[in-house]
ROKOL-235452 format. One line per 8 residues: number of its first residue (from 1); for each residue x, y, z of N, C-alpha, C. Coordinates in steps of 0.1 Angstrom, whole numbers. Example, Ala and Ser with C-alpha at 12.3 -4.5 7.8 and 13.67 -1.06 7.14 Angstrom:
! ROKOL-235452
1 = 132 -57 78 123 -45 78 132 -33 78 | 128 -22 71 137 -11 71 129 0 79 .
This chain:
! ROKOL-235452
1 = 621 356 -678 612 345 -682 620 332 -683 | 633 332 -684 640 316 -690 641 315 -680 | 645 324 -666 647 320 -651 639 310 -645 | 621 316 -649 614 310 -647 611 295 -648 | 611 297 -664 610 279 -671 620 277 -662 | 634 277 -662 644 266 -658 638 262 -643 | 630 272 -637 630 270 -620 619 257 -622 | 611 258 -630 599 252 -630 603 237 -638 .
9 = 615 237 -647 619 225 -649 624 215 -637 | 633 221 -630 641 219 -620 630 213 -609 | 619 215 -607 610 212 -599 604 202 -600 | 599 202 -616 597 185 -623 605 174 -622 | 617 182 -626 627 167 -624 629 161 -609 | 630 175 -600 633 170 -584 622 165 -580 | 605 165 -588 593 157 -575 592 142 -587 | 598 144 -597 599 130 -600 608 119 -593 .
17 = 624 126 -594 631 123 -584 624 115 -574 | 617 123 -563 613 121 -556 597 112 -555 | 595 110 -563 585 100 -561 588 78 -568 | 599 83 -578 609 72 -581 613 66 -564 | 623 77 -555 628 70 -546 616 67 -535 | 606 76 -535 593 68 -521 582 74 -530 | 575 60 -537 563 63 -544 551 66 -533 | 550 58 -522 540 65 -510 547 73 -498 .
25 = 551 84 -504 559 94 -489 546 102 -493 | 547 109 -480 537 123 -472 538 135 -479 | 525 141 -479 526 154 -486 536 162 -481 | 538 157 -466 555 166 -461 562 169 -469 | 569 157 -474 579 157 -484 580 166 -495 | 569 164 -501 566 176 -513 566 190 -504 | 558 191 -495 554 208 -492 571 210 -489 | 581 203 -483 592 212 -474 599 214 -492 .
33 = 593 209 -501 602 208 -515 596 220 -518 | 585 220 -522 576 236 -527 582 249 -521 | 580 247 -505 586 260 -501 601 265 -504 | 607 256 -506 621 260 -509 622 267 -519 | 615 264 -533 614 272 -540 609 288 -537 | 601 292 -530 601 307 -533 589 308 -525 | 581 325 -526 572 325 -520 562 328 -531 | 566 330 -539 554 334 -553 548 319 -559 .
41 = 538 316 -555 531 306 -554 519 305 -571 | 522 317 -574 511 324 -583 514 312 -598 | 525 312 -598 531 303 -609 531 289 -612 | 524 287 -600 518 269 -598 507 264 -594 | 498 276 -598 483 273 -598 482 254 -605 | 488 254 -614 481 241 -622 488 231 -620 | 494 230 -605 503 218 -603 498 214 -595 | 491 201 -596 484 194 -582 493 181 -576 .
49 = 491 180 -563 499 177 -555 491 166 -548 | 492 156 -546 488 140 -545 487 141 -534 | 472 138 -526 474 137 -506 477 122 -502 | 477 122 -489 482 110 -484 472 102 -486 | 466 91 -489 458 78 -489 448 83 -476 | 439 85 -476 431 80 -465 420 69 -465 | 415 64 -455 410 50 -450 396 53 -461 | 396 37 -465 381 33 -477 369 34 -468 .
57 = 356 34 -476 345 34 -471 344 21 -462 | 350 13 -465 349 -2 -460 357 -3 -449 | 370 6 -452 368 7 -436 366 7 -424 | 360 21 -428 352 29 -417 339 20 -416 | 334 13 -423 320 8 -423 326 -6 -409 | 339 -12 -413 342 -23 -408 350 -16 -392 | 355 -4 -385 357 -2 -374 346 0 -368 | 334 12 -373 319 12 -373 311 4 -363 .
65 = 315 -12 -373 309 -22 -368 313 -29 -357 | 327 -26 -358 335 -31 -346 329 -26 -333 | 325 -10 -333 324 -1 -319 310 -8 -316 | 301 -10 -322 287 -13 -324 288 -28 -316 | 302 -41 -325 291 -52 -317 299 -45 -304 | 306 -42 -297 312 -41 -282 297 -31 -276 | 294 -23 -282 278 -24 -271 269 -31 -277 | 270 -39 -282 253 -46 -285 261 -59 -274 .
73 = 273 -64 -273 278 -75 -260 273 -68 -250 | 279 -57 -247 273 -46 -230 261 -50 -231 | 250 -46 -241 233 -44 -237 231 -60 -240 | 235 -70 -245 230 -83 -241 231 -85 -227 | 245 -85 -226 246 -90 -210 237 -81 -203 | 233 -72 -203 225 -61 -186 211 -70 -189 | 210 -70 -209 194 -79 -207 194 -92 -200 | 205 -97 -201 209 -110 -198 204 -114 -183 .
81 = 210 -99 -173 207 -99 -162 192 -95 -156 | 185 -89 -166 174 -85 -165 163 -96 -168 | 163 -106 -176 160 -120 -174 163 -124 -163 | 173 -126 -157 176 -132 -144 170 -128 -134 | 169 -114 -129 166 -110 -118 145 -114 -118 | 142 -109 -132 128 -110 -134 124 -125 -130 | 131 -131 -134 127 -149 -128 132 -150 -115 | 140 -151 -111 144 -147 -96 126 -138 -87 .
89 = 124 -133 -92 113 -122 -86 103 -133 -87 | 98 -137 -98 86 -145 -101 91 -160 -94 | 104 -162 -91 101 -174 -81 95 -173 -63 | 104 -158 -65 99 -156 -49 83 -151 -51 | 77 -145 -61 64 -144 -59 55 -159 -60 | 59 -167 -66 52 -181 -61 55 -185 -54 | 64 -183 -45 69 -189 -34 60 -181 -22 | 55 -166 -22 49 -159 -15 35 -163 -19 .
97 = 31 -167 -24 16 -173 -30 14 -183 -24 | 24 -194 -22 23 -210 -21 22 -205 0 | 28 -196 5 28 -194 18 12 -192 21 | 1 -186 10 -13 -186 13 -18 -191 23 | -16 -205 13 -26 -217 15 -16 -227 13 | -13 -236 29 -16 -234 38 -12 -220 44 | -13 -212 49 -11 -200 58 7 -208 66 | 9 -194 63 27 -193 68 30 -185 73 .
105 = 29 -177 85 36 -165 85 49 -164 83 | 61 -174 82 73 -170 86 74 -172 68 | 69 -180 63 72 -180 46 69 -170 40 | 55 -164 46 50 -150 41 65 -137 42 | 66 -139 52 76 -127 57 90 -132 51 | 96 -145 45 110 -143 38 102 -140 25 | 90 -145 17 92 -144 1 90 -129 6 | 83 -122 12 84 -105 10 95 -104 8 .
113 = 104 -106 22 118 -97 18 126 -101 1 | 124 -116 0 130 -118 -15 126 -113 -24 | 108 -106 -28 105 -100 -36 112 -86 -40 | 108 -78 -24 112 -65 -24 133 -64 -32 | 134 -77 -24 151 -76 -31 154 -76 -44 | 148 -86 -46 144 -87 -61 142 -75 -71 | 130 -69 -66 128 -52 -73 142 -40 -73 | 142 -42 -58 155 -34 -57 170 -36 -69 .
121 = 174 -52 -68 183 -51 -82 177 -51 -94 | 163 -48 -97 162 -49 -110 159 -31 -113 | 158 -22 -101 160 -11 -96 172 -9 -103 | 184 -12 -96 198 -11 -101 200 -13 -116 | 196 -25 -122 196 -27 -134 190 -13 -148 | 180 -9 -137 177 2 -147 181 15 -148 | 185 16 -137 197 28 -136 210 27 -141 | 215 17 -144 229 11 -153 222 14 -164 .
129 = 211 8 -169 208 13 -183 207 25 -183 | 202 37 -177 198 46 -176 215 56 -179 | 220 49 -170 235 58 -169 241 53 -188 | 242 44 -192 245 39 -206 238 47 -213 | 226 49 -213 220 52 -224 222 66 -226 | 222 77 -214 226 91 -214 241 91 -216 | 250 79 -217 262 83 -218 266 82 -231 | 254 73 -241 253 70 -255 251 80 -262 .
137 = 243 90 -257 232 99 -264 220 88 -275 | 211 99 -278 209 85 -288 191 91 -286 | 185 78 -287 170 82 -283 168 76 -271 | 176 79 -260 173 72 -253 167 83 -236 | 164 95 -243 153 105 -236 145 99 -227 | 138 92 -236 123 88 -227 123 83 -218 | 138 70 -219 137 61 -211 145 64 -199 | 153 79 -201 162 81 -191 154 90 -180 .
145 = 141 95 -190 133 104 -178 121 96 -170 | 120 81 -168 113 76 -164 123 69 -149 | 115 71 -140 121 67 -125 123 55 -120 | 127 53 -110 126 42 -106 115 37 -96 | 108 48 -89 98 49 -82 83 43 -90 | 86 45 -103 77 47 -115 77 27 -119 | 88 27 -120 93 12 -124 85 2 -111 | 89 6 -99 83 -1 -85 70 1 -79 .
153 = 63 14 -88 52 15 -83 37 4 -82 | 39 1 -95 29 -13 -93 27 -25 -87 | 46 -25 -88 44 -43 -76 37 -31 -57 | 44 -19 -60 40 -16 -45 22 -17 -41 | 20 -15 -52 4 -14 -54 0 -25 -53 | 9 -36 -58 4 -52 -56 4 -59 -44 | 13 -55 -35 18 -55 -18 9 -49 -10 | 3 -39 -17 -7 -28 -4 -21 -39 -8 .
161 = -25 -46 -20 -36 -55 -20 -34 -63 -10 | -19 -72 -16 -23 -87 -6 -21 -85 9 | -16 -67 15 -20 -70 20 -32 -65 31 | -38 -59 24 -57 -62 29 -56 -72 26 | -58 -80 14 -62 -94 17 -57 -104 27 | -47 -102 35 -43 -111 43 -52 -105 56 | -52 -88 60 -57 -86 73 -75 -92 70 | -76 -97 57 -95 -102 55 -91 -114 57 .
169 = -86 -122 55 -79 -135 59 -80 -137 74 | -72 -129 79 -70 -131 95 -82 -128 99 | -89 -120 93 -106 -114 104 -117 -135 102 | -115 -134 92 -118 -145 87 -115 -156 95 | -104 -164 100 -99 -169 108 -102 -163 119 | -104 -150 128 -108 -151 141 -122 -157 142 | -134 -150 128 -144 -155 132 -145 -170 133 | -135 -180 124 -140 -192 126 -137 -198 136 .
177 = -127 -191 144 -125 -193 153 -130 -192 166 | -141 -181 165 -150 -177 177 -163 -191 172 | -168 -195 160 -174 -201 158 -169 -210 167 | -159 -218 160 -154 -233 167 -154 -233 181 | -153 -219 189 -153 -222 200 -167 -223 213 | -179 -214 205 -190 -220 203 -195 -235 205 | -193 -240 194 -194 -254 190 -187 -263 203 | -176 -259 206 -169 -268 219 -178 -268 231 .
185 = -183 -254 235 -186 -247 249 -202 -256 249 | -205 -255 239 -224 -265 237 -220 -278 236 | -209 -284 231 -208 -297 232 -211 -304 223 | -213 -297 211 -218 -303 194 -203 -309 191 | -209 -315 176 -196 -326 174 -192 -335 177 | -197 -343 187 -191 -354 190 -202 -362 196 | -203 -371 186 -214 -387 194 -213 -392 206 | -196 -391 210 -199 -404 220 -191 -390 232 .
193 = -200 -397 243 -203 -388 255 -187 -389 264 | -176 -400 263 -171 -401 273 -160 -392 263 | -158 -391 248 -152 -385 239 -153 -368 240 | -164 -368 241 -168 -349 240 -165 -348 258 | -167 -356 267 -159 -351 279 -146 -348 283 | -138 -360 274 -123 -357 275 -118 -347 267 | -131 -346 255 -120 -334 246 -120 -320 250 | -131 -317 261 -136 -306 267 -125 -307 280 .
201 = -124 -315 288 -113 -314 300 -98 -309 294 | -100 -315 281 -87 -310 276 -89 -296 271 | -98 -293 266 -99 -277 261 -99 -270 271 | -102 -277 284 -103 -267 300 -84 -263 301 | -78 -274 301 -62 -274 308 -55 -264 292 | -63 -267 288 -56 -259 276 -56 -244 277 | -73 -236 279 -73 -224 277 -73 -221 293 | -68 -227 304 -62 -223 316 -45 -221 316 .
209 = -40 -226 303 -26 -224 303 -23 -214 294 | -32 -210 286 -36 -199 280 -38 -187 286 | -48 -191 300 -49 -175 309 -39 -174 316 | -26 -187 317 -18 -180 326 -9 -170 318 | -12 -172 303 3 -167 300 -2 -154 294 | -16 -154 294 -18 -146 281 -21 -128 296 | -22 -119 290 -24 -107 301 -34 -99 301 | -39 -98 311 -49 -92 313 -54 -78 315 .
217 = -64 -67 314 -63 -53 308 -58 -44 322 | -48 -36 320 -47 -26 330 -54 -16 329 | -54 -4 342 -58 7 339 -61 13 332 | -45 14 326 -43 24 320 -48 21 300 | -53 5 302 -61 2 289 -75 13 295 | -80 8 302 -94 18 299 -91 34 302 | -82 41 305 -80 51 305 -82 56 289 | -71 50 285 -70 53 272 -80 45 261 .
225 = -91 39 263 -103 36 257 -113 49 263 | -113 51 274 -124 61 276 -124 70 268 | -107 72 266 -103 89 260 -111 91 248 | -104 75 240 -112 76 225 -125 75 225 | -134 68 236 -148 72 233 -154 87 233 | -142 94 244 -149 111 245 -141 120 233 | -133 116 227 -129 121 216 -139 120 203 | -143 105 203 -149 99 189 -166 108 196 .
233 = -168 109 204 -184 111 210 -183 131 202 | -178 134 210 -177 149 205 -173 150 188 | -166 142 181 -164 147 172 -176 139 164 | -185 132 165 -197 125 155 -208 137 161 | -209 139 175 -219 149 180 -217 164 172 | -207 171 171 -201 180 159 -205 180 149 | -205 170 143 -208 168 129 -223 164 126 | -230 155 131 -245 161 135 -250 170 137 .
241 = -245 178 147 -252 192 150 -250 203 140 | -234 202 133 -232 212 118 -242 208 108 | -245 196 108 -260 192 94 -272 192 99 | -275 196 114 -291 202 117 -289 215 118 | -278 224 122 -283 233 113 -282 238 100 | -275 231 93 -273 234 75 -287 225 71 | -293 221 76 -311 215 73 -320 229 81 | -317 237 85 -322 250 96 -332 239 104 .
249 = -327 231 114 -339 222 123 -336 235 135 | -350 237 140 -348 239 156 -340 233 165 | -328 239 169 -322 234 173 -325 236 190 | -335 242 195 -340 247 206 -349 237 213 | -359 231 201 -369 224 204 -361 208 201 | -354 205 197 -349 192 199 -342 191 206 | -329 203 217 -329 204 226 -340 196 239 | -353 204 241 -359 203 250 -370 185 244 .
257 = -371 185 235 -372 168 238 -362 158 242 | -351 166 240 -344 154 246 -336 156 262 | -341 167 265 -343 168 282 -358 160 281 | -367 157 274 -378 150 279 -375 140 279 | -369 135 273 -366 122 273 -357 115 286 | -348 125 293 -341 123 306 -347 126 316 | -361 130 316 -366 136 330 -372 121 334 | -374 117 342 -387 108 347 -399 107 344 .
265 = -407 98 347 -418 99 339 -428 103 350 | -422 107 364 -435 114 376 -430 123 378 | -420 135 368 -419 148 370 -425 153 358 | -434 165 362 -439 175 352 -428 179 343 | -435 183 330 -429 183 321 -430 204 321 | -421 205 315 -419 225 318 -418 225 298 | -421 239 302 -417 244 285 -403 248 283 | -392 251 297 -381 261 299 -372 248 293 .
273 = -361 253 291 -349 244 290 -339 246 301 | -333 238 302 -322 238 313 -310 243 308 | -306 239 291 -297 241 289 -292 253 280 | -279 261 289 -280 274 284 -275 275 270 | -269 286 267 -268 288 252 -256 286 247 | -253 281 234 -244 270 229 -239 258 234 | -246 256 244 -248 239 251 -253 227 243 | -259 233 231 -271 224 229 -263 209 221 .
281 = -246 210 222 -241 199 219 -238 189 226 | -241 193 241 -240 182 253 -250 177 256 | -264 183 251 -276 173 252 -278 166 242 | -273 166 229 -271 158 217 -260 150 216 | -252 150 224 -240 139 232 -244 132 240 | -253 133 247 -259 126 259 -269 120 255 | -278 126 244 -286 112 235 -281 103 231 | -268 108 220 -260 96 217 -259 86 218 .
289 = -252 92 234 -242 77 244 -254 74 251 | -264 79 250 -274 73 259 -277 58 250 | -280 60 238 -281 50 228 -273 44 229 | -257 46 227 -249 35 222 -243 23 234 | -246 34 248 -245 27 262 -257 13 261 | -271 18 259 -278 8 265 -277 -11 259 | -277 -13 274 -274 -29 274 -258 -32 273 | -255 -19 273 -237 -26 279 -235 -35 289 .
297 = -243 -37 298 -246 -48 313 -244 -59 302 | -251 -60 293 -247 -76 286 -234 -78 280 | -233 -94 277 -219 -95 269 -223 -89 253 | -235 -95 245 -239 -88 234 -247 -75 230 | -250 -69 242 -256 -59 245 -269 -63 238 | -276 -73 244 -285 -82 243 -293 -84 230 | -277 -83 219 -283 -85 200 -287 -103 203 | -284 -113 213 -288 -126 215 -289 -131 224 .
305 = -293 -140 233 -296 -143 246 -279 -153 248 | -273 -148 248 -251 -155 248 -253 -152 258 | -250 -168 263 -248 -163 278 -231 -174 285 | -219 -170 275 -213 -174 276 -199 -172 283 | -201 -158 289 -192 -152 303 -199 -163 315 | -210 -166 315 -215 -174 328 -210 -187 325 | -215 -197 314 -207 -208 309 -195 -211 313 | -189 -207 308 -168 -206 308 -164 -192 311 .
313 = -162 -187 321 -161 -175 319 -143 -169 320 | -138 -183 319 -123 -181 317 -119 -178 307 | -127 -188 297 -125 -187 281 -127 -171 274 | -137 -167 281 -147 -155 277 -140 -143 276 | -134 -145 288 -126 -131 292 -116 -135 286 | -107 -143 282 -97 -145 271 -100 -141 260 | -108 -146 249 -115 -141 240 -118 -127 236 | -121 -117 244 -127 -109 249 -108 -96 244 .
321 = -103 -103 255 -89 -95 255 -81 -94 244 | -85 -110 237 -77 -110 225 -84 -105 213 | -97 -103 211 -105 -98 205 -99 -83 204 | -97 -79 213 -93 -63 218 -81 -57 213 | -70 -66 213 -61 -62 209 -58 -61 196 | -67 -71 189 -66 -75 171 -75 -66 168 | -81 -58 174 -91 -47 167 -87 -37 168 | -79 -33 177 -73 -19 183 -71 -10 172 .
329 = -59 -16 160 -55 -16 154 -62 -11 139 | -74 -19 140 -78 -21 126 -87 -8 122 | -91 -7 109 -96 -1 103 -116 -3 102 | -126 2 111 -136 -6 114 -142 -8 102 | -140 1 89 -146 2 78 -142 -10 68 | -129 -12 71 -121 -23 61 -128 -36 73 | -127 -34 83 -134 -49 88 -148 -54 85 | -157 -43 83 -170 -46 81 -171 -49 68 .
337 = -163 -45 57 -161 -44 43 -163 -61 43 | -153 -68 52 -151 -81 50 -159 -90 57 | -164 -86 67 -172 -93 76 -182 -85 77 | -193 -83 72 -204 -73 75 -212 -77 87 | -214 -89 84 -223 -92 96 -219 -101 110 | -207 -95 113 -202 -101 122 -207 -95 136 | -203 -98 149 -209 -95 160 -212 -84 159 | -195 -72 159 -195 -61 154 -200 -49 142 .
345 = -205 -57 133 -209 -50 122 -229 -52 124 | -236 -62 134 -248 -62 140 -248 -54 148 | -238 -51 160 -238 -38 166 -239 -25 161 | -230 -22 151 -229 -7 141 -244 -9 135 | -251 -19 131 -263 -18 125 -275 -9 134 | -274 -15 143 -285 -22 155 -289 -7 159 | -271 3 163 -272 14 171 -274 24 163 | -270 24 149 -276 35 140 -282 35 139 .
353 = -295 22 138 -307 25 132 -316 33 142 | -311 32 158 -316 35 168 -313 51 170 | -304 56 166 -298 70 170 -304 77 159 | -302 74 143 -301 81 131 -322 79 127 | -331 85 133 -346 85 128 -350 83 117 | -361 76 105 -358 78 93 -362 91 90 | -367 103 97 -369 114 93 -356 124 91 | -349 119 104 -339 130 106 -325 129 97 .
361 = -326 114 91 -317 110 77 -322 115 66 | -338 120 63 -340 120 52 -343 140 54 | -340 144 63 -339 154 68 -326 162 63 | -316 150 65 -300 159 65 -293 156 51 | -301 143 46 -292 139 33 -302 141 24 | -315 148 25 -326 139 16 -330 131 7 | -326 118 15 -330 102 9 -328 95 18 | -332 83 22 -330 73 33 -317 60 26 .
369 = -310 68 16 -299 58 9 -289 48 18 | -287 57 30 -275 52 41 -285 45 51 | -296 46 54 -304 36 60 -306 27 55 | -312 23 45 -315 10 33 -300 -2 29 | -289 7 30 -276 -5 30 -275 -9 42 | -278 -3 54 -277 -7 64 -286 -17 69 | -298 -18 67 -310 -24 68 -302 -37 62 | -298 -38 47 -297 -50 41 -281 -54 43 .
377 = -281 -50 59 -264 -53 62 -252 -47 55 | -255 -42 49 -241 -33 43 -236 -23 53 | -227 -13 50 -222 1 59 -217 8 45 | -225 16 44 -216 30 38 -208 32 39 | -197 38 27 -190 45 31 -189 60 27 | -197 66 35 -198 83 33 -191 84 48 | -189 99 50 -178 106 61 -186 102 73 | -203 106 72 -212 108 83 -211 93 90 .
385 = -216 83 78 -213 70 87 -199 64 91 | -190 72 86 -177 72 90 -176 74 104 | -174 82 106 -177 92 118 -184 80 133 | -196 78 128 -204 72 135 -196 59 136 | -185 52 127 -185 40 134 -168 38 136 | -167 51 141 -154 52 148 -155 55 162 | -169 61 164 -174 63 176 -179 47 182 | -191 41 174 -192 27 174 -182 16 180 .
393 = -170 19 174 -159 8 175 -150 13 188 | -153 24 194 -148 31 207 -156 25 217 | -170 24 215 -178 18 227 -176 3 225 | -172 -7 215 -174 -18 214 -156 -22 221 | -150 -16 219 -135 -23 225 -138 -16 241 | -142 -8 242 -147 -3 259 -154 -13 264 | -166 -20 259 -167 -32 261 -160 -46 262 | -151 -45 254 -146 -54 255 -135 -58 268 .
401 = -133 -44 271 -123 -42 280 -134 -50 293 | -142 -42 291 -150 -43 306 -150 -62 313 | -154 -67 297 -163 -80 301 -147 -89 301 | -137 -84 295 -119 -91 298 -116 -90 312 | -121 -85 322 -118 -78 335 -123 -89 348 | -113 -95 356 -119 -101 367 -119 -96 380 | -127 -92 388 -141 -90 382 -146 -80 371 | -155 -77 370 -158 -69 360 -164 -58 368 .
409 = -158 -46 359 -162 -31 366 -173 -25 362 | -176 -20 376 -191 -15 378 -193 0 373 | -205 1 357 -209 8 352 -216 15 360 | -213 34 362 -222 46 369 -229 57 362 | -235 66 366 -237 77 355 -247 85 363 | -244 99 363 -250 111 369 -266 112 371 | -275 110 377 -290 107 376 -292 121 379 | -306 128 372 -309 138 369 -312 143 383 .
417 = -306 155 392 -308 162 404 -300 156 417 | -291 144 410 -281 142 421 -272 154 422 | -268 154 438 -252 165 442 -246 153 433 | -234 170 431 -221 168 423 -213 160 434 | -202 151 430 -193 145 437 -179 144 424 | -172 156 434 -158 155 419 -152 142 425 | -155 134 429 -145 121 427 -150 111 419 | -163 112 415 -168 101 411 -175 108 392 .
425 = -178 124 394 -180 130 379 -174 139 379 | -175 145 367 -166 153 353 -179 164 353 | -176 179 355 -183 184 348 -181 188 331 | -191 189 323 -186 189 312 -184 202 306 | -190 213 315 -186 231 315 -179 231 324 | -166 240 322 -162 245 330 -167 258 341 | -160 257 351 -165 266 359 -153 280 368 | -155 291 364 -144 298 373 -136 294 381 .
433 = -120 291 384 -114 287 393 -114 270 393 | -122 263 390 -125 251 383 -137 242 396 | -141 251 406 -146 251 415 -160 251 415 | -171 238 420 -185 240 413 -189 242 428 | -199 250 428 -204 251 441 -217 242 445 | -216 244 456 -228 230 459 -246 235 458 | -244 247 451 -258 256 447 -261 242 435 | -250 235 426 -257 230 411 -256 219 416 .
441 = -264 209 408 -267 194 406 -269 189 392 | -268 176 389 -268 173 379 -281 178 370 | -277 179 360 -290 182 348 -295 172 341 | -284 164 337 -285 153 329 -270 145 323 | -271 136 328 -258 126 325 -254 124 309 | -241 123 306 -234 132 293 -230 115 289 | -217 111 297 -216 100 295 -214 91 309 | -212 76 310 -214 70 320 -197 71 322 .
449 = -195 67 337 -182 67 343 -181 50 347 | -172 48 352 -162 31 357 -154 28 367 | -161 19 378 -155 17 390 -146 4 387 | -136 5 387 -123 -3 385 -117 -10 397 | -114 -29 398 -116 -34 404 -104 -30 416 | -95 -21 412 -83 -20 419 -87 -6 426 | -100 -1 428 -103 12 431 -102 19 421 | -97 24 416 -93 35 406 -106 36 401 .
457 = -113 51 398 -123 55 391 -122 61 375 | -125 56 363 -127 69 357 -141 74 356 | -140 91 356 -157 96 357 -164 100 349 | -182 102 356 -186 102 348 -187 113 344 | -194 118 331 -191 128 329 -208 136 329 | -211 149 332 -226 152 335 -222 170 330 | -238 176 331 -239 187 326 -248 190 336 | -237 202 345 -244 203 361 -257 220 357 .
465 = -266 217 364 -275 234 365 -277 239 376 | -281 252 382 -287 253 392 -297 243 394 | -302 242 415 -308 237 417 -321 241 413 | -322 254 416 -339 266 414 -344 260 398 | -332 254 385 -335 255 372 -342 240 371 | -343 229 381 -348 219 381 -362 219 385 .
């Protein structure tokens, strides 16, 4: 026991020692002192031993704040840039506005590209945040699960408006354009006579240096216009004949009225039909185009007495071609949207009303709803009139082609009990071997064919029967 005390004296005196010579030394110091003493620790339960100082609350509050401003400087600056790029955008979008009016193409097409650039670094900008914010942790989930597609989707939505509005723009300008050219060809506008002479000799040397440069339709334009008329023809004839019979119409007996309607008016009328079984979509194709054909011989398929291919017929056929090619393209439903009652949208009127009966509409839709907007110049937009004026807009650029053509090509078409001639028609059944024998003759003409000024034919197309079935 005195071992003890002395050891435990000896310990006091040596950590006083020791805190006399370094009042702030490391608990090092003490612990390599403790262990030296012994391993029975049991005997110093009640001797506490001083730690080393660690950092104040004020500290830590004041490095804290230190780490905090260095990203609140980072997220100024990216907002900093995010202000910039956003004004940057909204200059090029007034700058893309101001190209309107007056009309710019080449201004239109740089503010696009500046806009779209624009988006793209403010694109970048949010993906830098994006990469920050997941590198922060933090709340910043929401903002990291939202895209960039997401971010750009609205201006893209704002680009797909202006630009329908510009192709309603340009329809707009062609028509005022076909007006004004009207106005020249009659000679309105101008009082004094020796004035409207010279400004017309001059519109002559003008749209002559215009036909030299401008080009005229090839073949292989009406080739490929025919195709889409017999494509668009079969698929609206399809789709008619699927809603007479989902209405259960006789499909037998409207058949044979409309061989009545092809026969002549000094041949006896029979009860039999000519046309065999599942045919009954090539005599309901041949109604059609029988409708949508008549008065193609005219330039307006005689919606007014224009008789302006005879007038100028330089101009006409210019017109005519350039007309053709700005349509090709378009959408006939978005043109009529904008122009309802343009040449073309009195045509779509004119031939529906004529093909579509008010019975046989109130037959398939029951209500005459899609006749009544049409009536008051509108066009529906349901599939059926869809349909119909994709077919429509096939026979109207086929026209257009025709009357752009110097000379102009001579319309044919299969007359009920003419011989077959494969150079000049199409049968529309096929036949074993592909070989029709000279037993059939025509039944009834399907669609009309086109003598082309360079020889070249495309044909017509007919739905051949025996002779004995006539």
């Amino acid at each position: 026991m005195a071992n003890k005390v002395s050891n435990f004296s000896d310990l006091i005196q040596r950590v006083t020692s020791s805190c006399l010579l370094s009042p702030i030394s490391g608990v090092r110091h003490l612990t390599d002192d403790v262990t030296d003493i012994g391993d029975d620790d049991s005997d110093y339960e009640d001797c506490e031993i001083e730690p080393s100082p660690s950092p104040s609350p004020r500290q830590l509050r004041r490095k804290d704040n230190d780490y905090k401003s260095e990203r609140e400087v980072e997220m100024e600056t990216l907002l900093s840039d995010v202000f910039e790029k956003v004004s940057l955008m909204k200059k090029a979008y007034v700058r893309m506005q101001q190209a309107h009016c007056p009309w710019d193409p080449d201004k239109m097409r740089s503010a696009d590209v500046a806009v779209v650039a624009e988006m793209r670094k403010l694109g970048f900008l949010r993906e830098r945040f994006r990469r920050r914010v997941m590198r922060g942790g933090g709340g910043g989930a929401v903002v990291a699960g939202v895209t960039v597609r997401e971010v750009v989707a609205p201006y893209e939505a704002a680009m797909e408006e202006m630009k329908t509005e510009v192709k309603s723009k340009q329809a707009e300008i062609d028509n005022l354009k076909e007006k004004l050219s009207t106005v020249v060809v009659t000679g309105g506008g101008g009082s004094n006579g020796r004035k409207s002479k010279s400004h017309q000799s001059k519109k002559k040397v003008n749209y002559g240096s215009q036909l030299q440069a401008s080009p005229s339709p090839m073949p292989e334009h009406f080739e490929s216009c025919i195709s889409s008329v017999k494509e668009a023809s079969k698929s609206f004839t399809s789709l008619l004949l699927s809603l007479m019979k989902s209405s259960h119409w006789d499909i037998a007996a409207t058949v044979r009225s409309i061989e009545a309607s092809n026969k002549p008016t000094t041949t006896n009328t029979t009860t039999d039909s000519i046309v065999g079984p599942n045919h009954a979509k090539y005599a309901l194709e041949s109604y059609i185009n029988r409708k949508l054909f008549q008065g193609f011989d005219h330039e307006t398929f005689y919606m007014d007495g224009s008789l302006r291919s005879l007038l100028n017929p330089d101009q006409f056929r210019t017109e005519c071609f350039t007309q053709y090619r700005d349509m090709k393209a378009m959408d006939p439903i978005e043109l009529l949207g904008v122009l309802p009652t343009c040449q073309f949208g009195k045509f779509c009127s004119q031939k529906y009303i004529s093909i579509v009966h008010p019975k046989m509409e109130e037959s398939l839709f029951r209500d005459l709803e899609q006749r009544r907007q049409v009536l008051a110049g509108n066009h529906p937009r349901t599939r059926f009139y869809g349909e119909f004026l994709a077919l429509a807009k096939a026979v109207w650029l086929l026209h257009l082609l025709v009357f752009s053509s110097d000379p102009v090509p001579s319309c044919f078409e299969g007359r009920r009990g003419a011989e077959f001639n494969s150079s000049y028609m199409e049968s529309v059944v096929r036949f074993p071997g592909g070989k029709v024998g000279t037993s059939h003759v025509v039944g009834f003409p399907v669609s009309p064919g086109f003598k082309l000024a360079n020889g070249s034919v495309v044909k017509a197309r007919v739905y051949l029967v025996p002779k004995s079935e006539l």
